[in-house]
Structure formats: structure tokens, C-alpha cells
N, C-alpha and C positions, 0 to 999 in steps of 0.2 A: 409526520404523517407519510408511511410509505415510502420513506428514503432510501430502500434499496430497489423499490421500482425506478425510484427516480434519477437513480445513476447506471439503469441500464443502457438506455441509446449512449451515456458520452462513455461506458466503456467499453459497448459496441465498437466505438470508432480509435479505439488503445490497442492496437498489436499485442502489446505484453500482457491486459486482460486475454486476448484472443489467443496465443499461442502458449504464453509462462504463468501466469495465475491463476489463471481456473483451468489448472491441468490436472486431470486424475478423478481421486475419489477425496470428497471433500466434506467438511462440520462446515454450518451455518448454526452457529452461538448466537444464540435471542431471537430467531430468526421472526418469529411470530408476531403479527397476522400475516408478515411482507415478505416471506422470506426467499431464497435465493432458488429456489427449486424450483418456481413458476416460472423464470426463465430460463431450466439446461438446456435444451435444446436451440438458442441461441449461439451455445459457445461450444465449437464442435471439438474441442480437447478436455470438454469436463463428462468424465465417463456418470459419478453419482455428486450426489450432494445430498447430506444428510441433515436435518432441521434440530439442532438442539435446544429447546425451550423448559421451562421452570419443573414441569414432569417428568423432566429427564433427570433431572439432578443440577446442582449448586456449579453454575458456570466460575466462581469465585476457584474450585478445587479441580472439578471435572474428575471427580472420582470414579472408580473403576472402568476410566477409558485409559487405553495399555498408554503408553509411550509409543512416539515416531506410529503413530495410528493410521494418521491423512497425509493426502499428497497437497493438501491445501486447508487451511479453515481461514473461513470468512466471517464479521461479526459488522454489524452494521446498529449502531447506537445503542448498545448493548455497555462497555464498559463502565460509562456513568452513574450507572447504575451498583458497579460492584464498591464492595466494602472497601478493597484495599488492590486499587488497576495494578497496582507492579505484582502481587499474588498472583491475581488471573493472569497478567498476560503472561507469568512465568509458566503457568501449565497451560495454558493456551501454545506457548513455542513447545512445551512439553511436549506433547501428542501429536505434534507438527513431523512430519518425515523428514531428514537432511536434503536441503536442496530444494521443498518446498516453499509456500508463501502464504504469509498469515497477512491477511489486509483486514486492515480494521476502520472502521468510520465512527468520528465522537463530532459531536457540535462543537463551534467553536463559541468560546464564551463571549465576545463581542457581538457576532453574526447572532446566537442564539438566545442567551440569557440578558443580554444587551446591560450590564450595569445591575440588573438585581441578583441575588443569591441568599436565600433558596428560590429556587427558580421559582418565576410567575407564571411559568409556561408549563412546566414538570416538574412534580413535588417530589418527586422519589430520585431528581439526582443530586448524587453525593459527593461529586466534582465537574468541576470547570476546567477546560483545555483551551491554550493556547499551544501557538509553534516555540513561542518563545516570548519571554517580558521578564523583563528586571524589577518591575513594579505592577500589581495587577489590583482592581478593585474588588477581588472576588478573596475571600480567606482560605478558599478551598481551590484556588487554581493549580493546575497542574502543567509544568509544562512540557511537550510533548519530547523536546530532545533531548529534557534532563530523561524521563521518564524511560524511552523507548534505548538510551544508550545507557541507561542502567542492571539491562536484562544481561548484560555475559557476552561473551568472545563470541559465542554462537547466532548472537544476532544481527544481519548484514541488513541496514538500512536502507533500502534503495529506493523509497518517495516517503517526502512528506510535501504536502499541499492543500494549500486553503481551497477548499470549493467553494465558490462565490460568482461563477459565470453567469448566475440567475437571480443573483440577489441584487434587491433595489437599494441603494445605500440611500437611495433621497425620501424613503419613508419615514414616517416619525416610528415609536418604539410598536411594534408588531410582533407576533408572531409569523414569519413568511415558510417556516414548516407547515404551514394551513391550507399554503396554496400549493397549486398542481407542479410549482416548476422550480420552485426557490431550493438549493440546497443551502445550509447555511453551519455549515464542517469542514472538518480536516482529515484528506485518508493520508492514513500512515501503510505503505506498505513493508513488509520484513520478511527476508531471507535468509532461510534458515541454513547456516553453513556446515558444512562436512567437515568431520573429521578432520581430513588431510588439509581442507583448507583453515583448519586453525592451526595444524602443525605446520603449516608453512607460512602461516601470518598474512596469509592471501589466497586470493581467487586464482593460480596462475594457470597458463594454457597448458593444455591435456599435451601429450609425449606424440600422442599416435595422430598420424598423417590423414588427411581427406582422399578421396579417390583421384584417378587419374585426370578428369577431365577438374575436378577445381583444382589442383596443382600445376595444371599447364597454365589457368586464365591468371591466377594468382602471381604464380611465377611472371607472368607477362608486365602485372602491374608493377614489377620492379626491376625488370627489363625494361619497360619504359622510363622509367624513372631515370636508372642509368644514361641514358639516349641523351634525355634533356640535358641532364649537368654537362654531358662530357662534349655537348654541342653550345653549351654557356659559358664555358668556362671563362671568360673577357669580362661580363656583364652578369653585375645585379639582377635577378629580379625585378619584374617592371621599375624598370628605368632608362627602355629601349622608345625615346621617343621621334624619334627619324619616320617620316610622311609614309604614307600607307600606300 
């Protein structure tokens, strides 16, 4: 119920929402009734955000949307839904720009489905996510790391995390998606990487220099750094315990 209203204030308060993920022009995949467009103006680096829901077309292919499309897509309890998540998310990073960010949010199947499958809560999902298990009670569990590091060279992991800041563990079996504040999932977000950085097996620092004034403060912090050693050179690191 409304889980992408519901993870607007905590990521209001995430830098990387606020500067790196909702940056540009952006797909919200399933977005409907909740979708991410009732807050743009919240996040002052997302220029658009477009709503794509079941009239648009089959989020499993995302058919005649080009390749490298958005500088961002967002999908918010939407993949449980698809026939086959490693299909979608792979056109879902399809139509993703290099360099952008595909964030996605799935319930998690402890928080959510708690022990049944098919769900008691939602009939029409067709997998269960965890971050990780070696053993799960669900026959349809998926889990997130095998899933998400099986998309290709191109996909740079950079969160997975349980959302559970609002969830009451000391309920008996509930649905706490019901109420106004319980998230009970897992965002995954992914980076989609460039070119050059797969030719080089990494993200490495860019050739070209900052301007004059951060090169002098920078410069400083390793002038000081110097200073210290070459005034320590006797002594450890805290290990100078002589009276103050």
C-alpha cells in the first residue's frame, strides 16, 4: 500500500537519492496508483519522471523503448510480479543510459509473505526475494545477489538493504504493508557502467585536474600529512602517553 510514498521522507534524507539517483529524465515501471511523479519536485536533480504502467506495454520486454533511453528508472514493487525478474531487469538495465541508476524495491519474503507462498497478502506474485539463504521456505524464492550479479559486466551493484526501520517484528503474522509506515523490502540499487569502465575492469579516477582553488586545499591535505610523519618519526601512533 503506497510504498513508494512511503520511502519518500528516508530518501529525502540519502544524499545519493538527492544528488546520483534521481538525476535527469527518468521511467517509473508499475508505477501505479503511487507512483514517483507526485514527488519531482522534491528532488531538485530529477528534471522528468515518466509513469510506465500495464497500458503502456509489457514491463517483462519494454518493447519499443530505444536502448540507454533514461538517465534513471525506478520500479517500486513491480518485479514480483514479472514472469521471469532476470528478463525484465535485463531490459530494464537495457534502456538505462551508462552511468545512470536503476533502483528497484521487491518485498522481502520473511517481512512480507512471512512463511506462505502464494502469497496470502497478493495473489499475483510470482516470486519471493530475499538478500541471501541457503535454505528458504518458499519454492519460488529468489535471491537477490545470485539474481542482481547475474545481469553482465555492465551492472555495478552499489546497495542492497533490508528496509525494515518501521517494521514491528514483535507482531504475530500481519500484513504491516496496511499500515501508513511499515516498509517490509529490499532496495537494490544498480549502476549502470560505461564502456571504458568495463574496458578497464573498473571505475578509475578521470585524467583531468579540478580547478585551482580545490588543487591548492587538496594539495594541503597531503602537505599536512607530510608534516606529521617527518615530526614522528621516534613514535608510534598513539602510543605517546607522557602527562598533558
Amino acid at each position: 500500500m503506497r510504498e513508494c510514498s512511503k520511502s519518500i521522507i528516508r530518501r529525502l534524507h540519502d544524499p545519493n537519492f538527492m544528488r546520483s539517483y534521481f538525476l535527469g529524465d527518468g521511467l517509473d515501471i508499475g508505477g501505479k496508483p503511487d507512483p514517483l511523479a507526485l514527488y519531482r519536485e522534491l528532488f531538485p536533480v530529477m528534471t522528468s519522471v515518466r509513469t510506465w504502467d500495464i497500458e503502456d506495454g509489457d514491463a517483462q520486454f519494454m518493447t519499443g523503448v530505444a536502448d540507454a533511453s533514461f538517465d534513471f528508472v525506478h520500479s517500486s514493487h513491480c518485479l514480483e510480479h514479472m514472469r521471469d525478474p532476470a528478463e525484465a531487469l535485463g531490459n530494464w538495465l537495457r534502456i538505462l543510459k551508462p552511468g545512470g541508476h536503476l533502483i528497484i524495491t521487491v518485498p522481502d519474503e520473511d517481512l512480507y509473505e512471512q512463511g506462505e507462498f502464494p502469497s496470502a497478502f497478493n495473489r499475483d506474485h510470482k516470486w519471493t526475494f530475499t538478500v541471501y539463504k541457503t535454505q528458504s521456505w518458499s519454492d519460488k524464492s529468489v535471491n537477490i545477489i545470485d539474481l542482481f550479479g547475474s545481469l553482465g559486466v555492465d551492472c555495478d551493484i552499489r546497495r542492497i538493504e533490508v528496509i525494515d526501520a518501521t517494521y514491528r517484528h514483535t507482531l504475530p503474522r500481519y500484513d504491516q504493508s496496511l499500515t501508513p509506515v511499515a516498509e517490509s523490502a529490499i532496495e537494490i540499487v544498480v549502476r549502470k557502467r560505461a564502456a571504458n569502465e568495463i574496458a578497464n575492469k573498473g571505475r578509475l579516477p578521470l585524467s583531468n585536474q579540478p580547478d585551482e582553488e580545490i588543487r591548492i586545499h587538496l594539495n594541503q591535505y597531503r602537505d599536512d600529512q607530510k608534516t606529521l610523519r617527518a615530526n614522528n618519526q621516534s613514535a608510534s601512533p598513539f602510543h605517546n602517553k607522557s602527562p598533558l
